[in-house]
C-alpha positions in Angstrom: -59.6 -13.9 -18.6 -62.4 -13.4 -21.0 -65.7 -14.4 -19.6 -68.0 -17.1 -21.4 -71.0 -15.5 -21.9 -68.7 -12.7 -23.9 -66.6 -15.2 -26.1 -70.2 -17.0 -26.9 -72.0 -13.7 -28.3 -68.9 -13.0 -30.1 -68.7 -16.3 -31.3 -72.9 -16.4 -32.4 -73.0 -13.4 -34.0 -70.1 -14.1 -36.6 -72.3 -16.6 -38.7 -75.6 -15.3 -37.1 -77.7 -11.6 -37.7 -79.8 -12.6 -34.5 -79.7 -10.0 -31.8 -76.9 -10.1 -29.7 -79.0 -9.5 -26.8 -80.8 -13.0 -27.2 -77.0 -14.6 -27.4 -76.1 -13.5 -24.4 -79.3 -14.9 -22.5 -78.5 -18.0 -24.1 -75.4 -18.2 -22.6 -76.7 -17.4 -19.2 -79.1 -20.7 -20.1 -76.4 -22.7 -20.8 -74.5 -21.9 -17.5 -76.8 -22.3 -15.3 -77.3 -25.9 -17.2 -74.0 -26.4 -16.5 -74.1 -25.1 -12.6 -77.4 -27.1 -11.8 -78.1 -27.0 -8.1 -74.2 -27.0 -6.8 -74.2 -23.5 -6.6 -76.8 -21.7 -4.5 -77.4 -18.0 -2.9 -79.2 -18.9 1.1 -82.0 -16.5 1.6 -83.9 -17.7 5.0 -85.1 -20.9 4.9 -84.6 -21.0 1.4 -82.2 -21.3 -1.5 -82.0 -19.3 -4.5 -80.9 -21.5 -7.3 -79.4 -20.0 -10.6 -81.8 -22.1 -12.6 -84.2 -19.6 -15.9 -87.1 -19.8 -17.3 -86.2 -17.5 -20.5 -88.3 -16.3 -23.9 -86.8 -14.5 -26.6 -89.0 -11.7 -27.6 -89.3 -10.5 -31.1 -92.1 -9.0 -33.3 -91.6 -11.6 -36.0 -89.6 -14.7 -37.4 -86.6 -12.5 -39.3 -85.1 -12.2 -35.9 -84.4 -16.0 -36.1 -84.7 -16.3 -32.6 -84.8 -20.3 -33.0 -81.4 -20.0 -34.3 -80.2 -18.2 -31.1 -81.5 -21.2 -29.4 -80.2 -23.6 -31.4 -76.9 -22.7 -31.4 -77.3 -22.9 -27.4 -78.3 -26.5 -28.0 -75.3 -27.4 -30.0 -72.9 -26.7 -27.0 -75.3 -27.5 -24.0 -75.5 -31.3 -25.9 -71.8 -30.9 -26.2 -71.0 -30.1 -22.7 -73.8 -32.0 -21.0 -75.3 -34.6 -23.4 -78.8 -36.0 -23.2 -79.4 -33.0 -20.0 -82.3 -31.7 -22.6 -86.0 -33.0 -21.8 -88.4 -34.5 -24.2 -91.1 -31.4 -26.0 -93.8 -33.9 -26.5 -95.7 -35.6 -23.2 -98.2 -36.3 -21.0 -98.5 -35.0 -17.4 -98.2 -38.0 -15.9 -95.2 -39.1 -18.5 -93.7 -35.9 -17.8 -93.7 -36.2 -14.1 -92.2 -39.9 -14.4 -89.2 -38.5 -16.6 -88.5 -35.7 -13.8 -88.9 -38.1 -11.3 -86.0 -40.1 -12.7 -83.9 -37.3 -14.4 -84.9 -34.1 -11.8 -81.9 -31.9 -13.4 -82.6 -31.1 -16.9 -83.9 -28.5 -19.6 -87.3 -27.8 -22.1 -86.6 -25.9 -25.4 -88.5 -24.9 -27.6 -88.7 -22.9 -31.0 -91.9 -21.2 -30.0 -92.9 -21.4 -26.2 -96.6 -21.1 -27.1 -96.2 -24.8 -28.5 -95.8 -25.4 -24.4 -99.0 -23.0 -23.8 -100.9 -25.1 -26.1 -100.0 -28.4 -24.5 -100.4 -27.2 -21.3 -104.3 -27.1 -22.3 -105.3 -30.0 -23.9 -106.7 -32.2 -21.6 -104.5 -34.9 -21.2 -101.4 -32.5 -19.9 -103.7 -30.1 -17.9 -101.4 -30.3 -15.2 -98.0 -29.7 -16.9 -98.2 -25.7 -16.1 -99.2 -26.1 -12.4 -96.0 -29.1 -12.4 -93.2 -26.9 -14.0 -95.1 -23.5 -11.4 -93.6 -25.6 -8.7 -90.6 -26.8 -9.8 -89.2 -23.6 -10.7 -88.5 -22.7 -7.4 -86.6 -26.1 -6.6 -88.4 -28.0 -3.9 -90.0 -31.1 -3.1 -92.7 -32.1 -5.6 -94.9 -34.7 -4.4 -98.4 -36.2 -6.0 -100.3 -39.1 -5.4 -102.2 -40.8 -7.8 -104.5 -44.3 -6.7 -101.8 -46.5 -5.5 -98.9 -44.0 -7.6 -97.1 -42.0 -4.9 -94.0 -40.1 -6.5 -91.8 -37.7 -4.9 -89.3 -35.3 -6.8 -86.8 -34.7 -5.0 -84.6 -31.6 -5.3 -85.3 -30.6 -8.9 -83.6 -28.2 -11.0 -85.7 -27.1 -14.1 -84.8 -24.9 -17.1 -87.0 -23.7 -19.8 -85.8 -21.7 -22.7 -88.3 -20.9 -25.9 -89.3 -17.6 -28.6 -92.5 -16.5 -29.1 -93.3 -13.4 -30.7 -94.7 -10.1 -28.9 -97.9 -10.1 -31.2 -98.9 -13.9 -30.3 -97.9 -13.2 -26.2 -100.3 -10.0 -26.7 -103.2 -12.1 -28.2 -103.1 -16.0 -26.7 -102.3 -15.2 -23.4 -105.1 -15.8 -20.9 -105.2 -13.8 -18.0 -104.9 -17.4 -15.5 -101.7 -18.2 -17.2 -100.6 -14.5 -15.3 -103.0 -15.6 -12.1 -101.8 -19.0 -11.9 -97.9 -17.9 -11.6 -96.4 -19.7 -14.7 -95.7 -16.5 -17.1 -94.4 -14.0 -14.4 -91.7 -16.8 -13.6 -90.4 -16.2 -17.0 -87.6 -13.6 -18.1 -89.0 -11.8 -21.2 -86.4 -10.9 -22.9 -88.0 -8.2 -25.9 -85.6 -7.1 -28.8 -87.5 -4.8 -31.3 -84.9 -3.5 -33.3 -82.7 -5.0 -35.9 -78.8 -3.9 -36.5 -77.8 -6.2 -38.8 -78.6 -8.6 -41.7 -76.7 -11.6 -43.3 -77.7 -12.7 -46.8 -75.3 -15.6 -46.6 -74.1 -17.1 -43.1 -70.9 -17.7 -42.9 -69.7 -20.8 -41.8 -69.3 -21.5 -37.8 -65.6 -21.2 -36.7 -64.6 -24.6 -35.1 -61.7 -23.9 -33.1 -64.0 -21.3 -31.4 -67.0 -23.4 -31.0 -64.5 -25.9 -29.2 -62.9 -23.3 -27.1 -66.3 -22.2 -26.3 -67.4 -26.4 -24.7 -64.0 -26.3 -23.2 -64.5 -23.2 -21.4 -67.9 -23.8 -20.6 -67.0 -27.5 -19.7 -64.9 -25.9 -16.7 -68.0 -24.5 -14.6 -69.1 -28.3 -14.0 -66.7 -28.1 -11.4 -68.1 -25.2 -9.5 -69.6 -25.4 -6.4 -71.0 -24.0 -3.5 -73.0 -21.2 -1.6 -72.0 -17.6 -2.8 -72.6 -14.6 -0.5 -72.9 -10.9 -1.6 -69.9 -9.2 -0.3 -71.1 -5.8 2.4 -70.6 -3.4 -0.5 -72.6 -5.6 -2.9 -75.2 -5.7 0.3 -75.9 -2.3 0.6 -76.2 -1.6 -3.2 -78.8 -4.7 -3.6 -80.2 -3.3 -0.6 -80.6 0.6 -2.0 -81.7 -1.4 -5.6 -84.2 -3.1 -3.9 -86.1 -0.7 -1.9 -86.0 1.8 -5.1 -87.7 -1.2 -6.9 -90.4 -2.0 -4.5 -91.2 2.0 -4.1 -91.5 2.1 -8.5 -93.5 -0.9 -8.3 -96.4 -0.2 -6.4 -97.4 2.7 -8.4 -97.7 0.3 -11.3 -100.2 -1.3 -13.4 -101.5 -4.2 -11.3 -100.8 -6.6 -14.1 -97.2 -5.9 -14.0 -97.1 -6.8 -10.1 -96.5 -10.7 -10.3 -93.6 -9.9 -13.3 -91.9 -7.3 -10.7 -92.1 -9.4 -8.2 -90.4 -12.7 -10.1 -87.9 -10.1 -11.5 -86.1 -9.5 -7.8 -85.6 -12.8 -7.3 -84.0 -12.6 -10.8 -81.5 -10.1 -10.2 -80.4 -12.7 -7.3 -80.1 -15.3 -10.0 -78.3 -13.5 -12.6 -75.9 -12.0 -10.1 -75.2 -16.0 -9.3 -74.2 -16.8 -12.3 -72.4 -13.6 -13.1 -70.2 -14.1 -10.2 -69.3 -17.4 -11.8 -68.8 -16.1 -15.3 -66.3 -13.6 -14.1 -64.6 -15.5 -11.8 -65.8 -14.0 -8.9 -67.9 -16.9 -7.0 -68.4 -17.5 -4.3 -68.5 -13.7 -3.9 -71.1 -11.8 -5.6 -69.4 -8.2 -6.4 -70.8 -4.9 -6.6 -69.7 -5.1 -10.0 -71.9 -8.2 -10.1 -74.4 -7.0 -8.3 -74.9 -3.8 -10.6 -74.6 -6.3 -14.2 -77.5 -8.0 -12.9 -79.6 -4.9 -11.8 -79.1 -3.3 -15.0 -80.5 -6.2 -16.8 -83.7 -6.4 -14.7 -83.4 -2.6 -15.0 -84.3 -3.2 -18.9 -86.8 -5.6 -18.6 -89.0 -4.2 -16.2 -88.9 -1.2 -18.6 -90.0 -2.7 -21.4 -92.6 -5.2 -19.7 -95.5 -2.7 -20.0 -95.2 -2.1 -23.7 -94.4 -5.8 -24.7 -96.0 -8.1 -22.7 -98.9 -6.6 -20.6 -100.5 -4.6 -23.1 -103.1 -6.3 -24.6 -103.0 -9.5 -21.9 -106.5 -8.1 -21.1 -107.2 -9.1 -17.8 -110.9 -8.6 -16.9 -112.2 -6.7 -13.2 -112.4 -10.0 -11.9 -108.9 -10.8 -12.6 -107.6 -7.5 -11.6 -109.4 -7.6 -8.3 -108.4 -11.5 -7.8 -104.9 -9.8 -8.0 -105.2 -7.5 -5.9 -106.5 -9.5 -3.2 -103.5 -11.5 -3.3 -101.3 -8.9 -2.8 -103.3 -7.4 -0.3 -103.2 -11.1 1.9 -99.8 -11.7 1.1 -99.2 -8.2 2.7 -100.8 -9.1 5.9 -99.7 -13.0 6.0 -98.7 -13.1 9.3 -101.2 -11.8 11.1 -104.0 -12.4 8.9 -106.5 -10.0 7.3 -110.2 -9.8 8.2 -113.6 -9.8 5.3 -114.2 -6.3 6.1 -110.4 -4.8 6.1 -110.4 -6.8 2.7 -113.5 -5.0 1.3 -112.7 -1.5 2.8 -108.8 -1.8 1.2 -110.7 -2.8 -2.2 -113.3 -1.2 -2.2 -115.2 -3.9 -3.3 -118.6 -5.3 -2.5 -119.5 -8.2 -0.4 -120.8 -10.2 -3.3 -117.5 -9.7 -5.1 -115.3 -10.5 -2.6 -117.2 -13.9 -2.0 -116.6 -14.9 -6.0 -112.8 -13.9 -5.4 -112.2 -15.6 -1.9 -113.8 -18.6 -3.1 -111.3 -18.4 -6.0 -108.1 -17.8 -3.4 -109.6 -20.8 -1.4 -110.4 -23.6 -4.5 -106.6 -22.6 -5.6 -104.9 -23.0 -2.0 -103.8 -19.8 -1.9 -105.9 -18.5 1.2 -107.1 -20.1 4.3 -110.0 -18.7 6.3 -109.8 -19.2 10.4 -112.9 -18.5 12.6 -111.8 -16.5 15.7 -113.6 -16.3 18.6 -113.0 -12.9 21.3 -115.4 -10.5 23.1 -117.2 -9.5 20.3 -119.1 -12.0 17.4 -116.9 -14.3 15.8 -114.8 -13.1 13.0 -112.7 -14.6 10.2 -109.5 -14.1 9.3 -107.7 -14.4 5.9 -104.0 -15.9 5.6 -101.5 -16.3 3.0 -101.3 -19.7 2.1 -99.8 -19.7 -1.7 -96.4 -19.6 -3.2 -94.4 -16.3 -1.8 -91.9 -16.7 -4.4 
């Protein structure tokens, strides 16, 4: 049996000269769409959902990266009509809609039209909204007499943008505030081919394509890694974390969004190749390679340029510091020693931590004067 995400590219890049690479994400987009929250991977307390948050990378329009997207649409609104969410809203609008429709997906041609919303003063909230969502829990706000609770949401976002606007518009707090390192970057620099004249789509093989995609609606369930799949994730994993500290600080919040990625793509590849609920080795090592490419290329792509200041950088590295020592708490001068930072620094970046809920600050009391400790209080994921 071929698999989906296969007969799509094939399919796409008939009548299209976009990058293959960006039809195949698509297609990922469109099943987990299709999956919503039926299919899950448990990890503790928590469960991994296979839902994305994708942009197609690409230094300029000619890679018609729209087009890639578009073509998504046609068979996502095929498949699952009206599961696409509105491009233009308020916060509170936006919230309501959720609230009422908690399954569903953003597009857009370029993502920095969400950027740009996402400041104007009327939708300040929308980037610290879809933060939370991403991961799938409870949202709650209260608003005057307005209490709303969405319950178990399932959010996709899919968009373009190209490398040089990412490089130049992108404020360090979008990276600080979590929103950008829960996206998959996905860069394609290189053309290999051209189409003066598209061809026109096949049909037969646009409908095979919403019949075949039509059949994962009926998949559901937890899937497990099987023990040989568990040991490779495990080696994979431990290799990843060891590379990763010796990187550029501002890569740190990408690398760490990108291991729960691998979990997500392996959960829908076990899908895709008719695997689920077991998640292969062969799974397992699809998905790696993938995050194996795009933590490679984040450095030259994306965080060059992003031009985080010494405040930033040491804002970051606090957290990852605190988030290191969560469960037993950190104290000021283990902070400022680990650092090396002064005392006046650290009390402009804890009083950051604190006014964003990442941190909380305890006074104990033992032999000695009182001293405070520093805990973890943020998103882990």
């Amino acid at each position: 049996m071929r698999r989906f995400t296969d007969l799509y590219a094939e399919y796409c890049t008939e009548f299209t000269d976009c990058p293959e690479l960006f039809h195949t994400y698509v297609a990922y987009w469109l099943i987990s769409c299709v999956l919503e929250r039926r299919v899950f991977l448990a990890q503790g307390d928590q469960q991994i959902l296979p839902n994305l948050y994708i942009v197609l990378l690409a230094p300029s329009s000619l890679y018609h990266k729209s087009t890639a997207i578009h073509s998504g649409v046609k068979i996502l609104n095929a498949v699952k009509p009206d599961f696409l969410y509105p491009q233009e809203y308020s916060h509170e609008a936006l919230i309501d809609v959720i609230k009422d429709k908690p399954a569903g997906s953003f597009f857009y041609d370029e993502i920095s039209s969400l950027l740009e919303l996402s400041k104007k003063d009327y939708a300040g909230g929308i980037m610290a909204l879809l933060t939370t969502l991403y991961s799938g829990g409870i949202y709650r706000r209260k608003t005057g007499t307005k209490d709303i609770t969405i319950q178990d949401p399932f959010v996709n976002i899919i968009g373009a943008s190209t490398i040089n606007w990412l490089k130049t518009s992108v404020r360090g707090q979008d990276i600080m505030g979590g929103f950008l390192p829960r996206f998959l970057f996905i860069p394609q620099t290189e053309r290999t081919k051209i189409l003066a004249f598209q061809p026109p789509a096949d049909v037969m093989k646009r409908n095979h394509l919403v019949n075949e995609l039509g059949k994962y609606l009926k998949v559901e369930g937890e899937a497990k890694y099987t023990p040989e799949a568990v040991a490779a994730y495990s080696k994979w994993y431990s290799e990843f974390i060891r590379n990763a500290e010796g990187q550029d600080e501002k890569l740190m919040p990408f690398l760490h969004r990108l291991v729960t990625y691998c979990h997500k793509l392996a959960l829908i590849l076990s899908v895709d190749r008719g695997e689920f609920p077991n998640i292969t080795l062969q799974a397992h090592t699809e998905a790696k390679l993938r995050i194996g490419y795009i933590a490679r290329l984040l450095d030259e792509t994306i965080i060059q340029g992003l031009g985080l200041n010494q405040f930033q950088r040491d804002v970051l590295r606090a957290e990852n510091l605190i988030k290191s020592r969560n469960s037993e708490g950190i104290s000021n001068s283990d902070v400022l020693r680990a650092l090396k930072i002064s005392a006046k620094d650290w009390d402009g970046i804890s009083r950051t931590l604190v006014e964003s809920e990442k941190i909380k600050l305890e006074q104990v009391v033992g032999h000695g004067r009182p001293k405070t400790l520093i805990y973890w209080v943020g998103p882990h994921a």
